[in-house]
C-alpha positions in Angstrom: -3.4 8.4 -16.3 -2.1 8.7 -12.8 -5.1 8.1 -11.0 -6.0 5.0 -13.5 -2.6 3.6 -12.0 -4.0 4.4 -8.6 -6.8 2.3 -9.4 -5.0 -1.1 -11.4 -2.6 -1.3 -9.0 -5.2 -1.1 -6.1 -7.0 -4.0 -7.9 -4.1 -6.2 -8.5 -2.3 -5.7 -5.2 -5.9 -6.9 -3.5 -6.5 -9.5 -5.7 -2.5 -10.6 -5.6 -2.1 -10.3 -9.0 1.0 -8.8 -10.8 0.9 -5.2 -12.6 2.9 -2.5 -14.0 2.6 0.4 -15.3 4.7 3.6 -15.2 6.4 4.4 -12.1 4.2 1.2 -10.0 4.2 -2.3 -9.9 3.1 -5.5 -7.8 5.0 -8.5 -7.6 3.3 -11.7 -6.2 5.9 -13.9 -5.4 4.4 -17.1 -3.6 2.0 -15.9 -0.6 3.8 -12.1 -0.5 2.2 -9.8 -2.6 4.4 -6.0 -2.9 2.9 -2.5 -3.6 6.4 -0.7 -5.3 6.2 2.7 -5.9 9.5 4.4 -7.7 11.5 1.3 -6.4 10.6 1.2 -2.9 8.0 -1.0 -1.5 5.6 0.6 0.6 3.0 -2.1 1.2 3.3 -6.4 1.5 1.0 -8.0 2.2 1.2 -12.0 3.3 -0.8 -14.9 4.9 -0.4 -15.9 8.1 -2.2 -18.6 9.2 -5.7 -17.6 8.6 -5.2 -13.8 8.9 -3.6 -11.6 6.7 -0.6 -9.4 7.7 -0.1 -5.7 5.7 3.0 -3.8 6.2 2.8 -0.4 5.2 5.7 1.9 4.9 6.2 5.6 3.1 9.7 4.8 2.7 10.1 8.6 3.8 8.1 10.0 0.4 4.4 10.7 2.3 3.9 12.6 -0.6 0.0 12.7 -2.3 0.8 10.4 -4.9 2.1 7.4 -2.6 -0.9 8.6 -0.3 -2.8 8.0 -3.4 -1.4 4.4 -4.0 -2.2 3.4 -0.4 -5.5 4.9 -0.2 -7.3 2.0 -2.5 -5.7 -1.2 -0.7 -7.9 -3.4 1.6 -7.5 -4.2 5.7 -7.0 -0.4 6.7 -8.2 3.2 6.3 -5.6 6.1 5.7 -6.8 9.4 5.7 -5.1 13.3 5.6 -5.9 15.8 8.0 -4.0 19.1 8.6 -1.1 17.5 6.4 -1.0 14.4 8.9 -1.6 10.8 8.3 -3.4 8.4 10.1 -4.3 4.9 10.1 -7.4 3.4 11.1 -7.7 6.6 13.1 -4.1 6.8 14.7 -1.6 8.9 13.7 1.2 7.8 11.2 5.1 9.2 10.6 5.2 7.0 7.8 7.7 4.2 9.0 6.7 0.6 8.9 3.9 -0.3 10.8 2.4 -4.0 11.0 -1.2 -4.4 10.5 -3.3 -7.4 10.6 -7.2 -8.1 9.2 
């Protein structure tokens, strides 16, 4: 079930589309679309201009299953290696970071 939510919430947070289900939602609230995992939001995503800005943020829980929720979004790569995270091949603590695509 877990990694069906993985996948839903992927879908609807790239297509801006609402979900929930379990312990994962995504609000779209105008042109601001939110990934929310256990009540903290650890990826929006919004327009800007003709670009689109992603902030990303473990909210201090880089924990597989928030790994897992990232993992399937558009505009970036996240992988694992040693127990470290990295995005689009730099290395990431986890706070917010600002990405655009």
């Amino acid at each position: 079930m877990s990694r069906e939510i993985d996948r839903l919430s992927a879908i609807a947070f790239n297509n801006n589309e609402s979900f929930g289900q379990g312990n994962t939602s995504v609000i779209v609230d105008k042109e601001v679309t939110k990934l929310i995992v256990f009540g903290r939001t650890v990826a929006v995503k919004l327009k800007v201009g003709r670009s689109t800005e992603l902030i990303l943020n473990s909210c201090g829980y880089k924990s597989e299953l928030t790994l897992r929720r990232l993992k399937g979004l558009e505009g970036f790569d996240l992988k694992t290696k040693n127990g470290n995270w990295y995005v689009n091949d730099v290395k990431w603590n986890g706070s917010e970071i600002e990405l655009r695509y």
